[in-house]
N, CA, C and O atoms as CSV, one atom per row, in Angstrom:
chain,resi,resn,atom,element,x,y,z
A,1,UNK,N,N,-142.305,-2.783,-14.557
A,1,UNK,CA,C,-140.867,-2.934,-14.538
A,1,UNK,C,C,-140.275,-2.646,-15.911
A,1,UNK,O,O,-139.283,-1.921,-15.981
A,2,UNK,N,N,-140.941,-3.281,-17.248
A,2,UNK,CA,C,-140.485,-2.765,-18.811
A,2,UNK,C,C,-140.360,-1.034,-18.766
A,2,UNK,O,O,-139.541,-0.181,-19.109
A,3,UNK,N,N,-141.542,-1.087,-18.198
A,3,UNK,CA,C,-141.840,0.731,-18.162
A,3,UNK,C,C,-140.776,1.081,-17.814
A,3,UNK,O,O,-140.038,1.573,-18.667
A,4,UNK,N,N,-140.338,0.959,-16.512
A,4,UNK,CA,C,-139.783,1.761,-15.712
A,4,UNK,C,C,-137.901,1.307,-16.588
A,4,UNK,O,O,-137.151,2.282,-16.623
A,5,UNK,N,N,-137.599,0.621,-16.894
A,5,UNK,CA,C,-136.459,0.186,-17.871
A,5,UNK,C,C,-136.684,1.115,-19.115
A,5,UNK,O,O,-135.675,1.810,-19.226
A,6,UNK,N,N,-137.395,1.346,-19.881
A,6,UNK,CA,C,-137.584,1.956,-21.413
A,6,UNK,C,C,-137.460,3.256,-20.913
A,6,UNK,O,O,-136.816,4.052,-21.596
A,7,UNK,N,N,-138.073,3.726,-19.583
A,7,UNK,CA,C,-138.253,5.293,-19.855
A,7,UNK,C,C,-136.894,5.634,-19.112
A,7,UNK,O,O,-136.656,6.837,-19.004
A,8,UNK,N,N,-135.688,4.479,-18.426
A,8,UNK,CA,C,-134.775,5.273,-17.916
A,8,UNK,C,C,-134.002,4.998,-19.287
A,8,UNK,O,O,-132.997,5.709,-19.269
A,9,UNK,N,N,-134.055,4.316,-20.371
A,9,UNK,CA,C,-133.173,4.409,-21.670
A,9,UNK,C,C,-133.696,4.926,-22.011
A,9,UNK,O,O,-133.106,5.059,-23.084
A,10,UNK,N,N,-134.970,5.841,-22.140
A,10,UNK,CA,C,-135.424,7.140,-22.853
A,10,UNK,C,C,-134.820,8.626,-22.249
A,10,UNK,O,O,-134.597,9.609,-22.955
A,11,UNK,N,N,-134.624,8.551,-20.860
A,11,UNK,CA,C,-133.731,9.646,-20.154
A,11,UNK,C,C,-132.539,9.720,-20.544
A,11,UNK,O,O,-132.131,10.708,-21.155
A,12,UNK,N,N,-131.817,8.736,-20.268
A,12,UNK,CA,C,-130.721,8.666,-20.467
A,12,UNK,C,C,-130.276,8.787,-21.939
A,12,UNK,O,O,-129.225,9.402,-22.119
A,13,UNK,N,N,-130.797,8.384,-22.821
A,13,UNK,CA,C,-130.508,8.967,-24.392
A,13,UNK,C,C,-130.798,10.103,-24.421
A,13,UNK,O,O,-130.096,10.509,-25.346
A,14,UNK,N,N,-131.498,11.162,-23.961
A,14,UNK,CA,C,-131.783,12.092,-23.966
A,14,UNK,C,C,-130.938,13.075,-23.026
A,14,UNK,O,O,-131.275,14.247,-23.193
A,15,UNK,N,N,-130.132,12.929,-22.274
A,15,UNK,CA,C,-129.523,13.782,-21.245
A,15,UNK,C,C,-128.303,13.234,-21.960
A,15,UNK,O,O,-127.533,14.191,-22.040
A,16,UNK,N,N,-127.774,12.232,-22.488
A,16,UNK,CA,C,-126.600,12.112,-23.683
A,16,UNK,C,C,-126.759,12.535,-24.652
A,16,UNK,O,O,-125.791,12.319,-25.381
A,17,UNK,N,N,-127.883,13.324,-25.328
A,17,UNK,CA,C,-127.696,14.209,-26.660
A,17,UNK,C,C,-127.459,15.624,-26.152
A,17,UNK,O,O,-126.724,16.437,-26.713
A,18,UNK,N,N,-128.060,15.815,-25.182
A,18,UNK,CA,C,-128.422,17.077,-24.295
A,18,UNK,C,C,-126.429,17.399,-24.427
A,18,UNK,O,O,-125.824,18.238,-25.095
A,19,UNK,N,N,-126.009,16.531,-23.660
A,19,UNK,CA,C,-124.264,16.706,-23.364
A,19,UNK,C,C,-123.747,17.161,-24.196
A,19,UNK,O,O,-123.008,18.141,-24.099
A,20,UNK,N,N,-124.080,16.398,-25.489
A,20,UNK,CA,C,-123.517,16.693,-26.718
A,20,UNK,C,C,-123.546,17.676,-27.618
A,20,UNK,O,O,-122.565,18.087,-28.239
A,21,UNK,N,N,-125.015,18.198,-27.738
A,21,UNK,CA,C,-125.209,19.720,-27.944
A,21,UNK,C,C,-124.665,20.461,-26.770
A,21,UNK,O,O,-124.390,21.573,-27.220
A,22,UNK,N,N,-124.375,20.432,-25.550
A,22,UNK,CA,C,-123.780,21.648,-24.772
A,22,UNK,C,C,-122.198,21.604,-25.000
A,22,UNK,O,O,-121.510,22.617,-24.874
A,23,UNK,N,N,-121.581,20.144,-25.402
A,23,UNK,CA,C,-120.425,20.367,-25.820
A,23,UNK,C,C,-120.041,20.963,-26.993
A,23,UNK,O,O,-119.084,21.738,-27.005
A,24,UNK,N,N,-120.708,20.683,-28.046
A,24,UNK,CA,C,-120.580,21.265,-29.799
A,24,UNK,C,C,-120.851,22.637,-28.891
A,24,UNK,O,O,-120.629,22.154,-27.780
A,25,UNK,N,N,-121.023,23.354,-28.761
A,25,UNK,CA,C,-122.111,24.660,-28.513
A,25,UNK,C,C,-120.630,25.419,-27.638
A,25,UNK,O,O,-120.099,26.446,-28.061
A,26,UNK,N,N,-120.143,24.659,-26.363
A,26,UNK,CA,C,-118.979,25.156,-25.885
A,26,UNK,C,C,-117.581,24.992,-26.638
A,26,UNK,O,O,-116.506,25.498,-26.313
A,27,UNK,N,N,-117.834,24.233,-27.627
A,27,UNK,CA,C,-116.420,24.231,-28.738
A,27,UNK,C,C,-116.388,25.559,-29.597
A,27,UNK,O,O,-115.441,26.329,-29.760
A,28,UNK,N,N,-117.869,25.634,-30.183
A,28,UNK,CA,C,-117.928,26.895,-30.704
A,28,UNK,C,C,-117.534,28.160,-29.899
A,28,UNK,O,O,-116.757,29.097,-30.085
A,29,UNK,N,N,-117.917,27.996,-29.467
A,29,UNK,CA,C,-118.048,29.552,-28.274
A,29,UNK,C,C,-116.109,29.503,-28.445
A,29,UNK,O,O,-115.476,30.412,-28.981
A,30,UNK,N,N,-115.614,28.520,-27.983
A,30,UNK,CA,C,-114.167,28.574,-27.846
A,30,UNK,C,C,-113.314,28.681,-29.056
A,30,UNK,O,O,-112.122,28.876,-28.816
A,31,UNK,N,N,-113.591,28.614,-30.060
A,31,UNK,CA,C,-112.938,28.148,-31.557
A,31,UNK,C,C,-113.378,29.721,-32.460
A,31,UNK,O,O,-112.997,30.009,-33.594
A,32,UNK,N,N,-114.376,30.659,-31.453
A,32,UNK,CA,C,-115.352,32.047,-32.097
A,32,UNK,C,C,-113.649,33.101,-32.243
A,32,UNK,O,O,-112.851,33.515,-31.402
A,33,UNK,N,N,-113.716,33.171,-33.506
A,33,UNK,CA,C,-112.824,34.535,-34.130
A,33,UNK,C,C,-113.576,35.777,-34.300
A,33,UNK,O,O,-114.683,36.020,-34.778
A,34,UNK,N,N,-112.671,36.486,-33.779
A,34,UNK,CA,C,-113.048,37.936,-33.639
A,34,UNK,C,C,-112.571,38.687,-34.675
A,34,UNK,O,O,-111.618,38.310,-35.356
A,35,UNK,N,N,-113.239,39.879,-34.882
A,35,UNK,CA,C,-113.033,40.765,-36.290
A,35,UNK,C,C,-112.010,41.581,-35.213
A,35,UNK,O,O,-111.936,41.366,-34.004
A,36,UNK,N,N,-111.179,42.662,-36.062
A,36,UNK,CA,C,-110.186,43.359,-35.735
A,36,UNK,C,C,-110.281,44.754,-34.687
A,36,UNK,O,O,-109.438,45.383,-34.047
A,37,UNK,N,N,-111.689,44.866,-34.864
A,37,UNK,CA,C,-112.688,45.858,-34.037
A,37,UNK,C,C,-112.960,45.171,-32.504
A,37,UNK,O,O,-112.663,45.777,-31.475
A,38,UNK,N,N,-113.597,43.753,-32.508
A,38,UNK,CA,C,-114.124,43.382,-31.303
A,38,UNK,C,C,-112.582,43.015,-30.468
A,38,UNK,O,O,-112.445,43.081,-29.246
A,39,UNK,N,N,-111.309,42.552,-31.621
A,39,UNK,CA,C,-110.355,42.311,-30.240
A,39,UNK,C,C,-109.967,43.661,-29.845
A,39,UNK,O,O,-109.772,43.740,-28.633
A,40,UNK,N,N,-109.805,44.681,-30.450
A,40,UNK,CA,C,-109.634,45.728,-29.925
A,40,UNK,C,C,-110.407,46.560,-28.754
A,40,UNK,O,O,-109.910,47.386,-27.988
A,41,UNK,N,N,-111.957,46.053,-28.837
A,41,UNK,CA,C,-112.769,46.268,-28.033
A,41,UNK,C,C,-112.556,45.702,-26.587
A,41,UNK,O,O,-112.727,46.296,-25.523
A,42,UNK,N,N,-112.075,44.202,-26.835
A,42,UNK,CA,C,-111.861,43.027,-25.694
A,42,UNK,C,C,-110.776,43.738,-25.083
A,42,UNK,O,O,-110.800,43.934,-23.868
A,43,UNK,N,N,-109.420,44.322,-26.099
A,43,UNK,CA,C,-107.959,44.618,-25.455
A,43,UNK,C,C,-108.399,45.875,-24.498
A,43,UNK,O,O,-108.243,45.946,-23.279
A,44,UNK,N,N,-108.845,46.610,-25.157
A,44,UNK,CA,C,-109.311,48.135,-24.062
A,44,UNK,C,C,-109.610,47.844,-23.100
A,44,UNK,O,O,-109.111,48.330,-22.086
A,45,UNK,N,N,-110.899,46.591,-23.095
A,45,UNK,CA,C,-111.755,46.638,-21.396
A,45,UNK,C,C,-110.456,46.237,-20.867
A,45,UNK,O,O,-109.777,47.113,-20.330
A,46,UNK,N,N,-109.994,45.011,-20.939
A,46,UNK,CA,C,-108.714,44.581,-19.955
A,46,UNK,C,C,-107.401,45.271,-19.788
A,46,UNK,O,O,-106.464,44.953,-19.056
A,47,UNK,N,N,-107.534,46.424,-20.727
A,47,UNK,CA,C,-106.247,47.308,-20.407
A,47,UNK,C,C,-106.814,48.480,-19.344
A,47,UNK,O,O,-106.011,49.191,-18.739
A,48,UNK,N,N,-108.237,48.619,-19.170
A,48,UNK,CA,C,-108.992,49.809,-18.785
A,48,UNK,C,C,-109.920,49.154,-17.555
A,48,UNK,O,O,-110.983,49.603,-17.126
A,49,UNK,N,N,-109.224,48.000,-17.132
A,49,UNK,CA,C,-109.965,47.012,-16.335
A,49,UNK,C,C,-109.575,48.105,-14.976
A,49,UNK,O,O,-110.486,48.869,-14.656
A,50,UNK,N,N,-108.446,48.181,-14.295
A,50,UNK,CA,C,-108.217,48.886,-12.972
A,50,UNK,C,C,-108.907,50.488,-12.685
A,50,UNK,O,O,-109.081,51.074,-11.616
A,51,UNK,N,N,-109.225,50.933,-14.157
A,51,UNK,CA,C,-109.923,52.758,-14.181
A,51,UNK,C,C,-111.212,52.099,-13.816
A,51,UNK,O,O,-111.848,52.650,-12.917
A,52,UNK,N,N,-111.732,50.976,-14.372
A,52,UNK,CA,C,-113.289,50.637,-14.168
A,52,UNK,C,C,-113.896,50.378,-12.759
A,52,UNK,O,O,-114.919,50.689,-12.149
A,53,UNK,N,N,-112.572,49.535,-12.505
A,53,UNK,CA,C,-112.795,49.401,-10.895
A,53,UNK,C,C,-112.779,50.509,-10.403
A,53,UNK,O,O,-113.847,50.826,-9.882
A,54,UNK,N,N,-112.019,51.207,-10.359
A,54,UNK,CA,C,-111.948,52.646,-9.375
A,54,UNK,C,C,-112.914,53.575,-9.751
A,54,UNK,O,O,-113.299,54.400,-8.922
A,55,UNK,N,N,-113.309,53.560,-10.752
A,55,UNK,CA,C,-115.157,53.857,-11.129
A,55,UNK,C,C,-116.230,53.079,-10.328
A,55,UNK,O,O,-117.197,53.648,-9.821
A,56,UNK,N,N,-116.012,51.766,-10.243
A,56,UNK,CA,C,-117.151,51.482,-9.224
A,56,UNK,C,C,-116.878,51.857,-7.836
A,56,UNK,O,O,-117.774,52.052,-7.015
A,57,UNK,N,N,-115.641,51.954,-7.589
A,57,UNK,CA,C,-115.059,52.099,-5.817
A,57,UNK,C,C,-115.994,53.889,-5.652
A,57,UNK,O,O,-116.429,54.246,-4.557
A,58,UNK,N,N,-116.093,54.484,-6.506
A,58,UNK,CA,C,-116.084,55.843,-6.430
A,58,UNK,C,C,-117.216,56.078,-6.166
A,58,UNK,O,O,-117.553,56.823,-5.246
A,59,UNK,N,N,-118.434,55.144,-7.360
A,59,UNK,CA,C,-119.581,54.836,-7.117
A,59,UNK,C,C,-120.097,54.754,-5.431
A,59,UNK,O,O,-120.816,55.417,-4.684
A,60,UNK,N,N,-119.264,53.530,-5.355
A,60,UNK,CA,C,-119.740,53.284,-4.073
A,60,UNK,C,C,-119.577,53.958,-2.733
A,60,UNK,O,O,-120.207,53.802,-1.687
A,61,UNK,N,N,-118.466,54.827,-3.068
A,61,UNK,CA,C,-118.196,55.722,-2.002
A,61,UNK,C,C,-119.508,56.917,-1.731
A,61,UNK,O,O,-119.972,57.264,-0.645
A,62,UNK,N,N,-119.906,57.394,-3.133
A,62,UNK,CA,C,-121.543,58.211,-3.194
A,62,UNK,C,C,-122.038,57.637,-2.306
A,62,UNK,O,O,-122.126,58.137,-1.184
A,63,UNK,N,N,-122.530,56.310,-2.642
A,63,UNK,CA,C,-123.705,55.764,-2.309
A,63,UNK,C,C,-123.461,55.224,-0.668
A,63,UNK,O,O,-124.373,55.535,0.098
A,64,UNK,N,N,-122.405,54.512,-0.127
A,64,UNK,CA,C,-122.168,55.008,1.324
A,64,UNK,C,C,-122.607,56.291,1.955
A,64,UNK,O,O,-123.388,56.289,2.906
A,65,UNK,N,N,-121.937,57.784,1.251
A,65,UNK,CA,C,-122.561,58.998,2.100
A,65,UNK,C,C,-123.651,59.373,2.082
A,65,UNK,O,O,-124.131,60.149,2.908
A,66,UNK,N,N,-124.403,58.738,0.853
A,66,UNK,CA,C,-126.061,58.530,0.905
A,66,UNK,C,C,-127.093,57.919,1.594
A,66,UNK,O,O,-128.275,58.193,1.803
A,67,UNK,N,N,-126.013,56.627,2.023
A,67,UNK,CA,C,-126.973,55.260,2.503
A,67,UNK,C,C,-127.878,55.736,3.919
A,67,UNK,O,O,-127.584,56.534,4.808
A,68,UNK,N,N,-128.877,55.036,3.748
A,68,UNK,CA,C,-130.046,55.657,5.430
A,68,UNK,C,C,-130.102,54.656,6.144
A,68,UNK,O,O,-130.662,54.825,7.227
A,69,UNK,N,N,-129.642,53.466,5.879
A,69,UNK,CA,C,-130.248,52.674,6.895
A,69,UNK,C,C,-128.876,51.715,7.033
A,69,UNK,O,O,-128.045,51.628,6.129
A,70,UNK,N,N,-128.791,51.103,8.148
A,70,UNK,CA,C,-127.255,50.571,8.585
A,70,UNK,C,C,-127.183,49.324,7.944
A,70,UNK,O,O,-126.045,49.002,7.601
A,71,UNK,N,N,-128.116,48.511,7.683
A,71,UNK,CA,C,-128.311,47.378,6.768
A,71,UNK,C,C,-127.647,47.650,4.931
A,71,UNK,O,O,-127.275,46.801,4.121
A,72,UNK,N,N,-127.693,48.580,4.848
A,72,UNK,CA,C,-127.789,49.130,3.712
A,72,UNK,C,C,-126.082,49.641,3.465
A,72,UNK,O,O,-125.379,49.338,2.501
A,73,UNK,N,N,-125.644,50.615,4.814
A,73,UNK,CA,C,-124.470,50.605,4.636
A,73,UNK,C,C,-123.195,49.641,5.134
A,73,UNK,O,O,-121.994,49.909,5.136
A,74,UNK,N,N,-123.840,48.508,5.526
A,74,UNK,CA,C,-122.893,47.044,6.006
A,74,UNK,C,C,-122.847,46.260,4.389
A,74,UNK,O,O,-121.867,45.636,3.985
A,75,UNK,N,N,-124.085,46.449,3.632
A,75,UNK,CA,C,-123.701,45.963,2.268
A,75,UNK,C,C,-122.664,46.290,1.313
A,75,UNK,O,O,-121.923,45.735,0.502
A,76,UNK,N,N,-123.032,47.823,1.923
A,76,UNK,CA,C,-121.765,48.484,0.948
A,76,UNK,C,C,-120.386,48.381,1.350
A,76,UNK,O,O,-119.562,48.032,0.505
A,77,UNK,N,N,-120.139,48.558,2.159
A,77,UNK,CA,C,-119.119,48.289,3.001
A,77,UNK,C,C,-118.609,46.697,2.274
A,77,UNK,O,O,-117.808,46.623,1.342
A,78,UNK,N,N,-119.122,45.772,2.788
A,78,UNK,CA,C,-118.394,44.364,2.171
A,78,UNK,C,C,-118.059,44.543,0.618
A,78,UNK,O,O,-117.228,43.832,0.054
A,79,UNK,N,N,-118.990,45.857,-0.215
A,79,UNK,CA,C,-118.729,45.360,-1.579
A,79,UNK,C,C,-117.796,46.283,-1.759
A,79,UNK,O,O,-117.176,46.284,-2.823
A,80,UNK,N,N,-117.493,47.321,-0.680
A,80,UNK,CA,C,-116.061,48.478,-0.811
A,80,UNK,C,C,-115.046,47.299,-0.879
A,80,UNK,O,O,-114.011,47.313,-1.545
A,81,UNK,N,N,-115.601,46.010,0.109
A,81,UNK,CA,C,-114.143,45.521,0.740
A,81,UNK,C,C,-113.699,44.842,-0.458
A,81,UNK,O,O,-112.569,44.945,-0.934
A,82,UNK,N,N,-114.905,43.950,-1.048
A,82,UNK,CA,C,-114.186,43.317,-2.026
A,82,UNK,C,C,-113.619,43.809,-3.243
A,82,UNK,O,O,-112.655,43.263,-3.780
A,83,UNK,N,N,-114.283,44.988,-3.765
A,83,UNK,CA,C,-113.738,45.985,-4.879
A,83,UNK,C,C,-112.478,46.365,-4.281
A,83,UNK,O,O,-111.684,46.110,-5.187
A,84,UNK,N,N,-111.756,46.852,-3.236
A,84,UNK,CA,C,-110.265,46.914,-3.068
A,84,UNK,C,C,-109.468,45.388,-2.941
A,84,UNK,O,O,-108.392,45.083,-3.455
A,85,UNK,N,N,-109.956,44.924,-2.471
A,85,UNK,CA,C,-109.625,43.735,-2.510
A,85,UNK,C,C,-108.908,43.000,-4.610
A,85,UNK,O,O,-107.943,42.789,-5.344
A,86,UNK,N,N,-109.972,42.973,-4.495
A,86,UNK,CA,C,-109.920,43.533,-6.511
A,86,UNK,C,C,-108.821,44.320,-7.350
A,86,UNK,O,O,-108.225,44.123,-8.409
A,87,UNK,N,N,-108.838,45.206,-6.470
A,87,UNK,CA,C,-108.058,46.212,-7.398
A,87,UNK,C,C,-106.553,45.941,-6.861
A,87,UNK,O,O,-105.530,46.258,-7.468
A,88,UNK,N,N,-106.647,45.006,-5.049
A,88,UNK,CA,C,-105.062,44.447,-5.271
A,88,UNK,C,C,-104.655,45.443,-4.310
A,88,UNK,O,O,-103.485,45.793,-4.464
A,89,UNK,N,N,-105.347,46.070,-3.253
A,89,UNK,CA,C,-105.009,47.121,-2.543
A,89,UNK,C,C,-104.272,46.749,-1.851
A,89,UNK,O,O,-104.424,45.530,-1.941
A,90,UNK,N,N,-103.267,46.978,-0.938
A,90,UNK,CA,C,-102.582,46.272,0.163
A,90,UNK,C,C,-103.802,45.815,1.378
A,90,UNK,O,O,-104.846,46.467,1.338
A,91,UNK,N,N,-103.689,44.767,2.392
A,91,UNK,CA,C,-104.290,44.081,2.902
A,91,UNK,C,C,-104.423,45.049,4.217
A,91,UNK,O,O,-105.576,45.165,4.634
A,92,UNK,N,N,-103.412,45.753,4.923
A,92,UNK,CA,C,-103.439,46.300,6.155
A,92,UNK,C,C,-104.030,47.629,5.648
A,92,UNK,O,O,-104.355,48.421,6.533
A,93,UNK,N,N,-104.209,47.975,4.469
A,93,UNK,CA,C,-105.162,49.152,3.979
A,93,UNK,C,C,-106.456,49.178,4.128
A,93,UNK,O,O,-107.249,49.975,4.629
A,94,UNK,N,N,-106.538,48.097,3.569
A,94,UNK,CA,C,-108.053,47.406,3.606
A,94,UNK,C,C,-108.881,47.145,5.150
A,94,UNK,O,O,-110.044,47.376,5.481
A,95,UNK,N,N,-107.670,46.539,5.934
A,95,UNK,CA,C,-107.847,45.989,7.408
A,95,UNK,C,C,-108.207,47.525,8.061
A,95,UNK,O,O,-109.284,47.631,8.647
A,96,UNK,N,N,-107.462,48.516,7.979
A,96,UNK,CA,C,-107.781,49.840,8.276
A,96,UNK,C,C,-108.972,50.258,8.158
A,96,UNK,O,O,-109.867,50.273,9.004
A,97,UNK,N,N,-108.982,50.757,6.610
A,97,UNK,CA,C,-110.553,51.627,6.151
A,97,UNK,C,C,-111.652,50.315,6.616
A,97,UNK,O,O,-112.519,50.882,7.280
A,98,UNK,N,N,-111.892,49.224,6.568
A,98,UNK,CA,C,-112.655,48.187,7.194
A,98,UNK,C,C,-113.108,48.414,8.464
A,98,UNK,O,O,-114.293,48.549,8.770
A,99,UNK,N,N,-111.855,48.470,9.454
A,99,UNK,CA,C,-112.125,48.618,10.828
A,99,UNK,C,C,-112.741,50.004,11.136
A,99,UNK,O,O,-113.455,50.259,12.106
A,100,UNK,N,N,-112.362,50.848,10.177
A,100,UNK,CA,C,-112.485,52.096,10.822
A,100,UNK,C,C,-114.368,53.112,9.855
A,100,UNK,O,O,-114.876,54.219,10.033
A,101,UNK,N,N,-114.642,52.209,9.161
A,101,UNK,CA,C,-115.886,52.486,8.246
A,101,UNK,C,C,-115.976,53.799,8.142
A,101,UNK,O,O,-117.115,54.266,8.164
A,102,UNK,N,N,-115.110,54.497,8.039
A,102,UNK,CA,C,-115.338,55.767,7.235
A,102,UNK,C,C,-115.234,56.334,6.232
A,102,UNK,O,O,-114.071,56.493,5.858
A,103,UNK,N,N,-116.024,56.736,5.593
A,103,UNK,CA,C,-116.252,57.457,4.636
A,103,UNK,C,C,-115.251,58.075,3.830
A,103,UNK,O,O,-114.760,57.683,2.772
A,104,UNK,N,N,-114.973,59.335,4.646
A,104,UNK,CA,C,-114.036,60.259,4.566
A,104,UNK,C,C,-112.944,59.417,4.367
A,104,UNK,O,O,-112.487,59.499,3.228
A,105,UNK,N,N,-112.302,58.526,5.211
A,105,UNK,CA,C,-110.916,57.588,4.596
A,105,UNK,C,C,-110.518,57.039,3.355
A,105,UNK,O,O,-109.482,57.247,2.725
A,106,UNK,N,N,-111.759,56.101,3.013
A,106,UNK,CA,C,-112.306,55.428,2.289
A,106,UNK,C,C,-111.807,57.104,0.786
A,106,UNK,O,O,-110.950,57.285,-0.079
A,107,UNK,N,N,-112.569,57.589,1.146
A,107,UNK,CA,C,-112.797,58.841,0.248
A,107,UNK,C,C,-111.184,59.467,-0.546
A,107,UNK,O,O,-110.796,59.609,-1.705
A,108,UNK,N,N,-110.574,59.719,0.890
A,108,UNK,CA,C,-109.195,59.987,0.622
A,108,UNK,C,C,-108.565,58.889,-0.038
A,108,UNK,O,O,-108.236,59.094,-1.207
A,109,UNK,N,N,-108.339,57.824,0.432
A,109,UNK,CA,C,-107.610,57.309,-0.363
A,109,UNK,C,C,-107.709,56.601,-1.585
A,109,UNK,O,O,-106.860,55.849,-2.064
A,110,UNK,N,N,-109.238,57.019,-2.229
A,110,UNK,CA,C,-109.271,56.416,-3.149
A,110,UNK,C,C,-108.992,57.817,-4.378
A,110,UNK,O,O,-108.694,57.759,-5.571
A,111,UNK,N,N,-109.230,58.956,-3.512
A,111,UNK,CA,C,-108.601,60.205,-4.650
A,111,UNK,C,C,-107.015,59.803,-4.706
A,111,UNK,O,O,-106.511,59.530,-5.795
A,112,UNK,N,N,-106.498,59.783,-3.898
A,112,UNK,CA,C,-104.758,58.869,-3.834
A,112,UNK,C,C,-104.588,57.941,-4.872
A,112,UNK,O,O,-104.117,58.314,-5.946
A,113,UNK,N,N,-104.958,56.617,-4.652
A,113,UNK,CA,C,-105.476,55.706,-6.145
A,113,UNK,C,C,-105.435,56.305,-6.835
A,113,UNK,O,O,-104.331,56.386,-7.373
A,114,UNK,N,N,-106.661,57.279,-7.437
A,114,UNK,CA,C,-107.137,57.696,-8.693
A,114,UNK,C,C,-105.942,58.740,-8.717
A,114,UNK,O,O,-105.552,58.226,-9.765
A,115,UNK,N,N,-105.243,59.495,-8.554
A,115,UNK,CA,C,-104.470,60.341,-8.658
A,115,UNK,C,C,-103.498,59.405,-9.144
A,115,UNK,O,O,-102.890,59.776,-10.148
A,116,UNK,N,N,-103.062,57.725,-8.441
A,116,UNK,CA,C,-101.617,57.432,-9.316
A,116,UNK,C,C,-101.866,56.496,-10.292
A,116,UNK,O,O,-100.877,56.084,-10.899
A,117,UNK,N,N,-103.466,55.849,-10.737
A,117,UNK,CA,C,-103.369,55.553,-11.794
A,117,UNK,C,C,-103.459,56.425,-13.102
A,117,UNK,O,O,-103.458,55.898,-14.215
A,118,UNK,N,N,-103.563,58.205,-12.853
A,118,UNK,CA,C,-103.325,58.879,-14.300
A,118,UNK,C,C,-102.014,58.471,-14.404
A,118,UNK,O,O,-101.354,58.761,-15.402
């Protein structure tokens, strides 16, 4: 019974230092200044965030007219859905190219997209 008392105040001091280093550790991370290079680096991705997406949508459109096996193209498919989904597409767009799993749609309208985000 001592035992079993000492070693849960040996856990328990120990999963309370544990806290405490993951908190110091997440203060840092939050309080971290950036040189004039990395915010500029940070500002690009999030200004260049919607071209990136439509880089992966494009991706994935390849790899749909590639896919061999139907398992394979039901994956892609959900991750088409959620990448428009993402990019904020209208919903009855989505409900469309979804229902209708084609390629070619899918295809067109993402040259459309990419044509009005130049």
């Amino acid at each position: 019974m001592i035992y079993l008392a000492v070693s849960c105040k040996i856990i328990f001091a120990i999963c309370t230092a544990n806290d405490k280093i993951r908190a110091t550790s997440d203060e840092n991370m939050a309080k971290r200044e950036y040189s004039e290079y990395q915010k500029d680096v940070i500002s690009n991705y999030y200004n260049n965030l919607s071209a990136i997406a439509l880089g992966k949508l494009s991706e994935l459109v390849s790899e749909l007219y590639l896919a061999d096996t139907d398992a394979k193209r039901d994956r892609l498919w959900q991750r088409a859905a959620k990448a428009m989904t993402n990019l904020k597409i209208p919903g009855p767009i989505i409900d469309h190219i979804m229902a209708k799993k084609d390629v070619k749609i899918l295809a067109k309208n993402l040259n459309d997209w990419l044509a009005k985000a130049k």
